[in-house]
SEFIZA-3560 file (N, C-alpha, C; in Angstrom, 3 decimals):
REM SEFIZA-3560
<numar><xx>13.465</xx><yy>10.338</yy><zz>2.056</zz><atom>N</atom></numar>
<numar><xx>13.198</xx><yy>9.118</yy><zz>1.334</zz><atom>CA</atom></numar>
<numar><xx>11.690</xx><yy>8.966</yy><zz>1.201</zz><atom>C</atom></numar>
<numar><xx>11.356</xx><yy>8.413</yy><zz>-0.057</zz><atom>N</atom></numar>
<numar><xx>9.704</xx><yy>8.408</yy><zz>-0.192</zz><atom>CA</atom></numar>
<numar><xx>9.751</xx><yy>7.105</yy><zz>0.104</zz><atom>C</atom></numar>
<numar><xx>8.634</xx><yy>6.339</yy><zz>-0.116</zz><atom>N</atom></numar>
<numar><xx>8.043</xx><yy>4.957</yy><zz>0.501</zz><atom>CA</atom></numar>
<numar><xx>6.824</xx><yy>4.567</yy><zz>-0.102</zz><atom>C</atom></numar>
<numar><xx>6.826</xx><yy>3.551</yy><zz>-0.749</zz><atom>N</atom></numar>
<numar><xx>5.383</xx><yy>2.908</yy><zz>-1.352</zz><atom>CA</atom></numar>
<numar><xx>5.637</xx><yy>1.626</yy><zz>-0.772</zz><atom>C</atom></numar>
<numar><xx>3.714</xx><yy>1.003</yy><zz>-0.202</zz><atom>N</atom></numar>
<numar><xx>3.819</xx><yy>0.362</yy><zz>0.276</zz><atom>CA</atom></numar>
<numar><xx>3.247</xx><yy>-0.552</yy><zz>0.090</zz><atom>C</atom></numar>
<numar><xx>3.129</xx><yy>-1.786</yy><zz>-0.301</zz><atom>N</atom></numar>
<numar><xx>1.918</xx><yy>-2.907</yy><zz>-0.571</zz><atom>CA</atom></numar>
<numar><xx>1.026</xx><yy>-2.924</yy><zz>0.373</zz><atom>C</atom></numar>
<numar><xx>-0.298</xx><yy>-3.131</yy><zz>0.126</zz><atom>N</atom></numar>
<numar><xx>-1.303</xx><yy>-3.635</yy><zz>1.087</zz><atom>CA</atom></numar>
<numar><xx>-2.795</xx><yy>-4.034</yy><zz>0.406</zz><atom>C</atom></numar>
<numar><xx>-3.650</xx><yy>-4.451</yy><zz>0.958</zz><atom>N</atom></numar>
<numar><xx>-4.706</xx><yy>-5.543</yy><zz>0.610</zz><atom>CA</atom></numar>
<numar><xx>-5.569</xx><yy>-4.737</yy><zz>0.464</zz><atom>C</atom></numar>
<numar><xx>-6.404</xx><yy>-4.590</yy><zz>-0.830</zz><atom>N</atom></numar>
<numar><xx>-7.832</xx><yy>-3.594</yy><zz>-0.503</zz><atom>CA</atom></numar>
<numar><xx>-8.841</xx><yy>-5.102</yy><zz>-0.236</zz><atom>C</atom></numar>
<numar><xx>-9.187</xx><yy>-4.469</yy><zz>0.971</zz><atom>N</atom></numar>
<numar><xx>-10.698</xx><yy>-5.185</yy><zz>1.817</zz><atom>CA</atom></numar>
<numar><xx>-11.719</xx><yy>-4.255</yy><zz>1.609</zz><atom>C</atom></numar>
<numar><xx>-12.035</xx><yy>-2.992</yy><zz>0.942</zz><atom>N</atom></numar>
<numar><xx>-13.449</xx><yy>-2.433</yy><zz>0.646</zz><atom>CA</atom></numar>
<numar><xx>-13.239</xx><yy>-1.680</yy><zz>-0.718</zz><atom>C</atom></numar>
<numar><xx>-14.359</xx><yy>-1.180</yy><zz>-1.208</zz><atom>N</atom></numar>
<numar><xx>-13.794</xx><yy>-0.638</yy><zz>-2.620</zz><atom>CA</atom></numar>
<numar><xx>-15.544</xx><yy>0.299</yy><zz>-2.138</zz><atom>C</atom></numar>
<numar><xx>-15.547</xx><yy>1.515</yy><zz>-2.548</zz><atom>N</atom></numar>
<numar><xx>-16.572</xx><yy>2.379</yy><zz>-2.453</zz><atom>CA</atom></numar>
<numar><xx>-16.466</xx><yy>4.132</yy><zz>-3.229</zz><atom>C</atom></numar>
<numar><xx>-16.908</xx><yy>4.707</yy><zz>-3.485</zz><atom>N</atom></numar>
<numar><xx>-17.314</xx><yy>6.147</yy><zz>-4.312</zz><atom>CA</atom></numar>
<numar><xx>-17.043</xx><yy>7.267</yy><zz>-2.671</zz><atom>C</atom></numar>
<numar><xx>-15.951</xx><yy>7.862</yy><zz>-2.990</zz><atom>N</atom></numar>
<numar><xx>-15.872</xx><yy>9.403</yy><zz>-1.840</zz><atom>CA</atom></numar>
<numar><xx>-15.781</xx><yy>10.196</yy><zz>-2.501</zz><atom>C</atom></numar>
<numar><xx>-17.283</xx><yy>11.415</yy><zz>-2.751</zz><atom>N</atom></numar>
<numar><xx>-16.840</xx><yy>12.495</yy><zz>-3.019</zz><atom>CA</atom></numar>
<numar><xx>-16.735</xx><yy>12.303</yy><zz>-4.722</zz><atom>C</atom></numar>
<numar><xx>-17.058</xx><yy>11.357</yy><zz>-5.485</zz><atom>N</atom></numar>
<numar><xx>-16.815</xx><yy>11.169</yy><zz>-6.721</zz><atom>CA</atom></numar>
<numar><xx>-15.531</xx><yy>10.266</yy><zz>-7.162</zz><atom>C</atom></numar>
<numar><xx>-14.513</xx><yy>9.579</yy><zz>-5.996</zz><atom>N</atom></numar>
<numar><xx>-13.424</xx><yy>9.104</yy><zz>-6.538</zz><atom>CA</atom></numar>
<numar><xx>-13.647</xx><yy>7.699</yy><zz>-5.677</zz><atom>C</atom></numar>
<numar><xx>-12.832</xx><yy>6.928</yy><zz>-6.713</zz><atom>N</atom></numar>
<numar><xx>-13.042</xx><yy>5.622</yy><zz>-6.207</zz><atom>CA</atom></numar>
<numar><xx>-11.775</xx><yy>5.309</yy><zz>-5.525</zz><atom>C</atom></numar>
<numar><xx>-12.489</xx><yy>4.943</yy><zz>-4.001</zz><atom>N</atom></numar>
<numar><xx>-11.729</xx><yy>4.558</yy><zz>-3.014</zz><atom>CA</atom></numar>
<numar><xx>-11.206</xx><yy>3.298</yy><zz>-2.154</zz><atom>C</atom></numar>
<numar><xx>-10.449</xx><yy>2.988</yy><zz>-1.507</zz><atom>N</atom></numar>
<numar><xx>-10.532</xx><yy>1.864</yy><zz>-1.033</zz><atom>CA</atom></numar>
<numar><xx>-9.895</xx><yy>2.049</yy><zz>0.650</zz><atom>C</atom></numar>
<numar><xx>-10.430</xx><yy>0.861</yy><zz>1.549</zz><atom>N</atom></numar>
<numar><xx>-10.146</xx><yy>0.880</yy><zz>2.451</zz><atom>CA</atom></numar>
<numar><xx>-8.609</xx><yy>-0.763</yy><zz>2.306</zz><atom>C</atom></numar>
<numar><xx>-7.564</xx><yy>-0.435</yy><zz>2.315</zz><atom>N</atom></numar>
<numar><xx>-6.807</xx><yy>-0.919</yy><zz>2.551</zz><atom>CA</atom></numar>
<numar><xx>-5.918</xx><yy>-1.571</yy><zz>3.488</zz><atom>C</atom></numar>
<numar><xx>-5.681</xx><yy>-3.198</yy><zz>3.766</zz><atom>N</atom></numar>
<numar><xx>-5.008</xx><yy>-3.625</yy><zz>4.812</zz><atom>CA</atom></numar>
<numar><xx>-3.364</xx><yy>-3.441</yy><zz>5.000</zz><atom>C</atom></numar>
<numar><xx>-2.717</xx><yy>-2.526</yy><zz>5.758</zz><atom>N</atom></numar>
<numar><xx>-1.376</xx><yy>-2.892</yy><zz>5.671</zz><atom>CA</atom></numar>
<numar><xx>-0.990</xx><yy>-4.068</yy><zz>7.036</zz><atom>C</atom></numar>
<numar><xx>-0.956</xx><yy>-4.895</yy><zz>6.679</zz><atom>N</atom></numar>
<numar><xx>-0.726</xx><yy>-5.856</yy><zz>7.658</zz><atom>CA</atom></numar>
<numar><xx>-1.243</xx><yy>-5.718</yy><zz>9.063</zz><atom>C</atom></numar>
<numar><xx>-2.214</xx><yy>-5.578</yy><zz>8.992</zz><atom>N</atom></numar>
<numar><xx>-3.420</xx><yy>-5.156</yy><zz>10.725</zz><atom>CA</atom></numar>
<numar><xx>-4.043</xx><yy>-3.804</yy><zz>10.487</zz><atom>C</atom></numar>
<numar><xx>-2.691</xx><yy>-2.579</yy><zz>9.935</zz><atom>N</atom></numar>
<numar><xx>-3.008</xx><yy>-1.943</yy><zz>10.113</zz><atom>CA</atom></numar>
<numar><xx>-4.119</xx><yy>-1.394</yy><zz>9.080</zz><atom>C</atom></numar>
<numar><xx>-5.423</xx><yy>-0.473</yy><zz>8.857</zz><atom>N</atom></numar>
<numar><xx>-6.119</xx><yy>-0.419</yy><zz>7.925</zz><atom>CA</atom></numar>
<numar><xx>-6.114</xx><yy>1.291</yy><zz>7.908</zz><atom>C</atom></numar>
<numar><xx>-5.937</xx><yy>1.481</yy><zz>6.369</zz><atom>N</atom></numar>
<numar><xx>-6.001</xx><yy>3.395</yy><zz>5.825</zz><atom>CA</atom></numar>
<numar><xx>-6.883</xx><yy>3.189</yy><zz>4.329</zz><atom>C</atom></numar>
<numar><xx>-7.148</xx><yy>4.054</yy><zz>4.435</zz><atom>N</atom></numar>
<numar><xx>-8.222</xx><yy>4.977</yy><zz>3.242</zz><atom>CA</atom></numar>
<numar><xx>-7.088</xx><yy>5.111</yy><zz>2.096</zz><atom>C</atom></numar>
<numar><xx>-7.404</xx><yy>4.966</yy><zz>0.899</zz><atom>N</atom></numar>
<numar><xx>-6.492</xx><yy>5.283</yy><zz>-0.348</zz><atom>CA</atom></numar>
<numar><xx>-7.551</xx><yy>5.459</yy><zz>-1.622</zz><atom>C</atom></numar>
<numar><xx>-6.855</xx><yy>6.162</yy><zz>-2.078</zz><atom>N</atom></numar>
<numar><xx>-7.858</xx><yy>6.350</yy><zz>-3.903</zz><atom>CA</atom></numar>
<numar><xx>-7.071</xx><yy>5.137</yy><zz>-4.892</zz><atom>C</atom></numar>
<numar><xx>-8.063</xx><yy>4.979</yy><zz>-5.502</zz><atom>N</atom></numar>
<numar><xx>-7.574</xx><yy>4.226</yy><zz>-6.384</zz><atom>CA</atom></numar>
<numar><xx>-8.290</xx><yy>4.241</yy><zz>-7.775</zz><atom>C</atom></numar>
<numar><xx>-8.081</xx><yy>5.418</yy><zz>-7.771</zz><atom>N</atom></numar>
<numar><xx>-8.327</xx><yy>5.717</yy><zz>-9.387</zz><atom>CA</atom></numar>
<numar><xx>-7.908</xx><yy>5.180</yy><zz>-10.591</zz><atom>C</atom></numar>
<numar><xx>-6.527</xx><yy>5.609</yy><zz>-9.879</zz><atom>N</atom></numar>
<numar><xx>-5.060</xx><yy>5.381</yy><zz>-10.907</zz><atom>CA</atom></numar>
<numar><xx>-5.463</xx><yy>3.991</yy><zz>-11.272</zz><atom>C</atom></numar>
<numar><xx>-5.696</xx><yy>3.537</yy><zz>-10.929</zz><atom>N</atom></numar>
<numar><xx>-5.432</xx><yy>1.691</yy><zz>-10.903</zz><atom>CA</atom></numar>
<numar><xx>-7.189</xx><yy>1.149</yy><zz>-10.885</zz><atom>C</atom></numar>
<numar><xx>-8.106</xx><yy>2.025</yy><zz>-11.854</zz><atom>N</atom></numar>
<numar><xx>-9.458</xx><yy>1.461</yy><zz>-11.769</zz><atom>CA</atom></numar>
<numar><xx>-9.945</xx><yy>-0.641</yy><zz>-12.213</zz><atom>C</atom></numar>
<numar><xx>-8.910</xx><yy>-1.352</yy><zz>-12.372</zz><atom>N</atom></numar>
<numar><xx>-9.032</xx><yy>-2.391</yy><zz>-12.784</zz><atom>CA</atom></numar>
<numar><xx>-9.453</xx><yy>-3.008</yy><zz>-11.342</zz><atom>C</atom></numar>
<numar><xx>-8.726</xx><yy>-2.006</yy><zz>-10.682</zz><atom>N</atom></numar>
<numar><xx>-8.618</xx><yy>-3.014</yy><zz>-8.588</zz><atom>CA</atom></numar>
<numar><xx>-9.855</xx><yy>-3.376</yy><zz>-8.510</zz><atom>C</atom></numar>
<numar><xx>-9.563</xx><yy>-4.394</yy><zz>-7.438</zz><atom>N</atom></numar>
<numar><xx>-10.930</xx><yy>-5.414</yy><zz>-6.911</zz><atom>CA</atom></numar>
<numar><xx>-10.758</xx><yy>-5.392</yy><zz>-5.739</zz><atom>C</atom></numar>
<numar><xx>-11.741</xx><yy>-5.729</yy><zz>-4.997</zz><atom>N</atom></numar>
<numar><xx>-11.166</xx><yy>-6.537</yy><zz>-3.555</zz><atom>CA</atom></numar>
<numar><xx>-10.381</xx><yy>-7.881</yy><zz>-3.568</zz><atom>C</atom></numar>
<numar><xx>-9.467</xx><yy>-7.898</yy><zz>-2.432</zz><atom>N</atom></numar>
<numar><xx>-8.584</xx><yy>-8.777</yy><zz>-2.545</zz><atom>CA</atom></numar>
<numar><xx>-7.113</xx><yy>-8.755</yy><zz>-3.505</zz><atom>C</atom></numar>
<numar><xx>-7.060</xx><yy>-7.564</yy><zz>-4.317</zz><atom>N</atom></numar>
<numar><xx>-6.309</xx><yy>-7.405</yy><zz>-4.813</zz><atom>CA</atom></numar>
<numar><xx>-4.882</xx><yy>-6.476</yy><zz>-3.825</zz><atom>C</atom></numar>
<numar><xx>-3.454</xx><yy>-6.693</yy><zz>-4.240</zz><atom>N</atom></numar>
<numar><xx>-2.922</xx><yy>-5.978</yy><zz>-3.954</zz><atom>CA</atom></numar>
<numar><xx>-2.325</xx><yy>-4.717</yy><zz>-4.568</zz><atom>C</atom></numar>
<numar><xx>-2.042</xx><yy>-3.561</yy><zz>-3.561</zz><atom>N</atom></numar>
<numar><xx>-2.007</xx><yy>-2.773</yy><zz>-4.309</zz><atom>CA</atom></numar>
<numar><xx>-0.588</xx><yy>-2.171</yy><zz>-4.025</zz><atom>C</atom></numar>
<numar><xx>0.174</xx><yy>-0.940</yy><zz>-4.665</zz><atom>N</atom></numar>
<numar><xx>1.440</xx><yy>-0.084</yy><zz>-4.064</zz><atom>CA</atom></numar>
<numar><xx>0.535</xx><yy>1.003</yy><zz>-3.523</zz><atom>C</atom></numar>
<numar><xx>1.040</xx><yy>1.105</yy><zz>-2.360</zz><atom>N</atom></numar>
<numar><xx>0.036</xx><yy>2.817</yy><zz>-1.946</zz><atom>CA</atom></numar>
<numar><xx>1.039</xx><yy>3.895</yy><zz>-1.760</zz><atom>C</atom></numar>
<numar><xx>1.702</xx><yy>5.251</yy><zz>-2.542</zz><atom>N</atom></numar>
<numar><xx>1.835</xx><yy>6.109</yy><zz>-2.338</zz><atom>CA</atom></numar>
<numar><xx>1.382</xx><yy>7.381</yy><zz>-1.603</zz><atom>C</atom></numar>
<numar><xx>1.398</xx><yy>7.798</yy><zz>-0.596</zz><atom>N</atom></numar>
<numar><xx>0.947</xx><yy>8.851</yy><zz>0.126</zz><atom>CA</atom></numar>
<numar><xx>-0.823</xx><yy>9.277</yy><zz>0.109</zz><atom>C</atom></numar>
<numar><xx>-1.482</xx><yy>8.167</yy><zz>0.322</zz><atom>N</atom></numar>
<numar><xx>-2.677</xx><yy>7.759</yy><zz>0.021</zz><atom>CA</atom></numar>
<numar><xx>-3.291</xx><yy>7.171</yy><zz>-1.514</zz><atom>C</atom></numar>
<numar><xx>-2.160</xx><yy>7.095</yy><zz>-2.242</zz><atom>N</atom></numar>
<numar><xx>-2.682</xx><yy>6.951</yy><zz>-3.833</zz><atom>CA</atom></numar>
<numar><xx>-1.934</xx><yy>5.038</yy><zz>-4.063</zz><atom>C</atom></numar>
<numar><xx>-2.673</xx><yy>4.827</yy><zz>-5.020</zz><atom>N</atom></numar>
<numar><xx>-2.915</xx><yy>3.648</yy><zz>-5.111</zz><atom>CA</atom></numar>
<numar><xx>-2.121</xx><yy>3.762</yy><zz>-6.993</zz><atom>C</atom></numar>
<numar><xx>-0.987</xx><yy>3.401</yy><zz>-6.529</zz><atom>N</atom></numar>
<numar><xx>0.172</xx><yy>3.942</yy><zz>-7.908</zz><atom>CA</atom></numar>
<numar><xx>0.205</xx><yy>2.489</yy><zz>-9.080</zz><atom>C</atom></numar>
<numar><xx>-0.072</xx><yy>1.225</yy><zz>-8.570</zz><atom>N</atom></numar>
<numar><xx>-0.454</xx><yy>-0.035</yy><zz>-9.282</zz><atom>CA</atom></numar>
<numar><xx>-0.509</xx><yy>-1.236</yy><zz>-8.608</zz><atom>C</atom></numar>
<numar><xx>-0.753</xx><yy>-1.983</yy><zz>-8.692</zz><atom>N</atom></numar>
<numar><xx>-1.427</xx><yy>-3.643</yy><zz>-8.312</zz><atom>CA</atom></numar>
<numar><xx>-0.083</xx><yy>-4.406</yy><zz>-8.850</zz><atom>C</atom></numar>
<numar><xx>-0.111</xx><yy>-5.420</yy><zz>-7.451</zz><atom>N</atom></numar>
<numar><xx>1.161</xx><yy>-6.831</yy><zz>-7.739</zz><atom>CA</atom></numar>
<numar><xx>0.053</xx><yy>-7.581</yy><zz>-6.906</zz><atom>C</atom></numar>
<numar><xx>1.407</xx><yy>-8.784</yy><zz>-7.698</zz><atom>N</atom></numar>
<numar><xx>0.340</xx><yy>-10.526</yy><zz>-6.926</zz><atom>CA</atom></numar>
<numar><xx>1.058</xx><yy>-10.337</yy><zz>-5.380</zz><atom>C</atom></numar>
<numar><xx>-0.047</xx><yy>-11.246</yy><zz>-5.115</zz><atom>N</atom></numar>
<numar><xx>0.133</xx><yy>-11.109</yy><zz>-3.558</zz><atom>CA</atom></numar>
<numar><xx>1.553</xx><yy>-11.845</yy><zz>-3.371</zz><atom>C</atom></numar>
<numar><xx>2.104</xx><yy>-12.386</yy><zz>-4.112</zz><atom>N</atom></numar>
<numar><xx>3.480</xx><yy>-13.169</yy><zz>-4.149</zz><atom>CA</atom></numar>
<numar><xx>4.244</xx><yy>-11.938</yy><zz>-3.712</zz><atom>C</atom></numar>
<numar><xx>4.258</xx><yy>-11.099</yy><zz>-5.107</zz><atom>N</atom></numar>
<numar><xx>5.265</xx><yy>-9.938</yy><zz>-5.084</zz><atom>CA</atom></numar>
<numar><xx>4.875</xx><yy>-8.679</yy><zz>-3.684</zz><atom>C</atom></numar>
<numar><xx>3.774</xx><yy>-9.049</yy><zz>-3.163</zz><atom>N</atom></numar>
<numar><xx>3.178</xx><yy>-7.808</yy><zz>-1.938</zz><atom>CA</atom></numar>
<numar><xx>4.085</xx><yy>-8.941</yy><zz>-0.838</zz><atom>C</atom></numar>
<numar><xx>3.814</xx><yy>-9.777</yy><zz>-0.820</zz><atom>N</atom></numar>
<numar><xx>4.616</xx><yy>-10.586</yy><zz>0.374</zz><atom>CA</atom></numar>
<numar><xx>6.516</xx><yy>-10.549</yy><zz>0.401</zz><atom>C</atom></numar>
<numar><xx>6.898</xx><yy>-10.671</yy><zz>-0.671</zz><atom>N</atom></numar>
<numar><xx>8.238</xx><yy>-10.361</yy><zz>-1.017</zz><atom>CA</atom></numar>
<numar><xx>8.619</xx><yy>-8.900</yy><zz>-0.518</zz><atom>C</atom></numar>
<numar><xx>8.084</xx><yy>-7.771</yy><zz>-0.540</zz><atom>N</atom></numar>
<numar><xx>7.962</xx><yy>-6.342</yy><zz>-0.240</zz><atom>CA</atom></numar>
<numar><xx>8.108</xx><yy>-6.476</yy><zz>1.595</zz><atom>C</atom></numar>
<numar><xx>6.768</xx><yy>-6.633</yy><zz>1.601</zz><atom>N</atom></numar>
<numar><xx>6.520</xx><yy>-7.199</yy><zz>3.202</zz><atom>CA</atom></numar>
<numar><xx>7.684</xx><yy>-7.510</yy><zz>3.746</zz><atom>C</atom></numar>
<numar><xx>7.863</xx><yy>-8.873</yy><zz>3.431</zz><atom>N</atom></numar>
<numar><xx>9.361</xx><yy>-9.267</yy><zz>3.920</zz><atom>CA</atom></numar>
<numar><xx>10.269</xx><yy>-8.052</yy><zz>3.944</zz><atom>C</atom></numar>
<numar><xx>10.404</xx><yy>-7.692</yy><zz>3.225</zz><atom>N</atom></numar>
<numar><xx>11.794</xx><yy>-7.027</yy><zz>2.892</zz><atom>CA</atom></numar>
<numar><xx>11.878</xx><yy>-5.904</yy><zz>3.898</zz><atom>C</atom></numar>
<numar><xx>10.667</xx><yy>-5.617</yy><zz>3.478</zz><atom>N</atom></numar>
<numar><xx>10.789</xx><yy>-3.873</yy><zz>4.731</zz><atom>CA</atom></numar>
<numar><xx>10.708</xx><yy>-3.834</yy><zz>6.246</zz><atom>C</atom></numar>
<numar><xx>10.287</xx><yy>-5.227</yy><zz>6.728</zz><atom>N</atom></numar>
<numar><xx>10.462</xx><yy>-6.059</yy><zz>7.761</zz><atom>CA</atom></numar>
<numar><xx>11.657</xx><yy>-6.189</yy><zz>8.056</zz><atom>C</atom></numar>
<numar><xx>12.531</xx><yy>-6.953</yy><zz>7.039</zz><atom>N</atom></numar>
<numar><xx>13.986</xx><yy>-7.057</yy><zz>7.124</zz><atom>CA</atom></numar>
<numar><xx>14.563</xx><yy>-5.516</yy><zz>7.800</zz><atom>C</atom></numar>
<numar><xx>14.723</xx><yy>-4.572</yy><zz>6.994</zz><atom>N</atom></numar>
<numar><xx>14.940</xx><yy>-3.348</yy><zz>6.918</zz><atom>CA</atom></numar>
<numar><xx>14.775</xx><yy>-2.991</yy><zz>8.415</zz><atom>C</atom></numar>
<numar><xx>13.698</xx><yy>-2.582</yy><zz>8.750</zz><atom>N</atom></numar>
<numar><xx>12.880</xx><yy>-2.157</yy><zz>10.479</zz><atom>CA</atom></numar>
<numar><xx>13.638</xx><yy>-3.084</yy><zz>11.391</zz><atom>C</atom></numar>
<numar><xx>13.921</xx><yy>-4.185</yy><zz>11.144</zz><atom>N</atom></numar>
<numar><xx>14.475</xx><yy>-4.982</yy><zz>12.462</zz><atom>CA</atom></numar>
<numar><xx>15.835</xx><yy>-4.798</yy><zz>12.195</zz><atom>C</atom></numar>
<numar><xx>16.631</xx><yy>-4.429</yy><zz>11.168</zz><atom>N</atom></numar>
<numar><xx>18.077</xx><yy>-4.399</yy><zz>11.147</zz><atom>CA</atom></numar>
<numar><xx>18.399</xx><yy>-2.639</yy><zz>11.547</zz><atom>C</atom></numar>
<numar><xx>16.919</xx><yy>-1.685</yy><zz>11.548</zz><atom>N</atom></numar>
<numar><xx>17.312</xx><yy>-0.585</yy><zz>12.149</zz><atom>CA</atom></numar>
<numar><xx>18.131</xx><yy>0.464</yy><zz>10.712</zz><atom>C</atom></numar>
<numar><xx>18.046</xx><yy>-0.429</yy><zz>10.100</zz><atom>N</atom></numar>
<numar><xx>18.480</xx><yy>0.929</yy><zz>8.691</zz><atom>CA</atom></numar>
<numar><xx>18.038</xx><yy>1.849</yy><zz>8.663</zz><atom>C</atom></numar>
<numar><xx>16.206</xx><yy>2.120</yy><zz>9.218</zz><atom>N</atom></numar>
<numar><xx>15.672</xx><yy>2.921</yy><zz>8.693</zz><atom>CA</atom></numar>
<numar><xx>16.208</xx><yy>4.480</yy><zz>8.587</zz><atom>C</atom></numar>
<numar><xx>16.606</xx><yy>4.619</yy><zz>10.624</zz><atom>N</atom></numar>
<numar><xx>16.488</xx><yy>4.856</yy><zz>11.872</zz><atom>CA</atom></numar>
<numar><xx>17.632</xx><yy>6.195</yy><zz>12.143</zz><atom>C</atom></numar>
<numar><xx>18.524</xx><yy>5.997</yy><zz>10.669</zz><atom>N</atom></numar>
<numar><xx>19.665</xx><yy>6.661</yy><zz>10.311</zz><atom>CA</atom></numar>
<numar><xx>18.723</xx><yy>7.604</yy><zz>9.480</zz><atom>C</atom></numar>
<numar><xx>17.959</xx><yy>7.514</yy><zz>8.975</zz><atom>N</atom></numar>
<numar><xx>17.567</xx><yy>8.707</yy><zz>7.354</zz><atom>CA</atom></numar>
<numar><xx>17.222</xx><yy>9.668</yy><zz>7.811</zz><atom>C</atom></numar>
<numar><xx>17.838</xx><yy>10.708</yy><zz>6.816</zz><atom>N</atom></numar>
<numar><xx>17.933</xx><yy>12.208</yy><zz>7.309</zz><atom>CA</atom></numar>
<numar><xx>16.124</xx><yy>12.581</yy><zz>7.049</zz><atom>C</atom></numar>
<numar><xx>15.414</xx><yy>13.127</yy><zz>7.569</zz><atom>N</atom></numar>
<numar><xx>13.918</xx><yy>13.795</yy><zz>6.792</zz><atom>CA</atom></numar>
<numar><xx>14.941</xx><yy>14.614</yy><zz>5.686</zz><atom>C</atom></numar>
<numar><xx>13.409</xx><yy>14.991</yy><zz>4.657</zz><atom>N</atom></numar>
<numar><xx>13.490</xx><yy>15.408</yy><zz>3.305</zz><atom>CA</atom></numar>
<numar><xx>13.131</xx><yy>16.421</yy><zz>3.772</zz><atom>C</atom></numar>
//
């Protein structure tokens, strides 16, 4: 199963020639490009694919996500999935 995930860009900066961001997933904080999606700002939310930054929702729709995959982790669904 793949997985995209909402989270908060808190830095926006140039690595290497690509524009990057340091991203909040709820405490936790990772590195992502965000090329794809050059409109991003700080404070914006984003979907992060396997470090890539695939498009931007309102923080409404990043909180709705949140929830959900929360839901998911505490009901233990995950916990069954075969690896790919």
């Amino acid at each position: 199963m793949c997985l995209a995930v909402p989270g908060k860009i808190i830095e926006i900066y140039q690595k290497q020639e690509l524009k990057m961001a340091k991203v909040d997933f709820s405490g936790v904080t990772r590195e992502a490009c965000i090329e794809h999606v050059p409109e991003a700002k700080i404070g914006d939310y984003a979907i992060i694919h396997v470090g890539f930054a695939i498009s931007l929702l309102s923080e409404e729709e990043a909180q709705q996500s949140i929830d959900l995959l929360r839901e998911i982790i505490e009901a233990g669904e995950l916990e069954d999935e075969e690896p790919v």
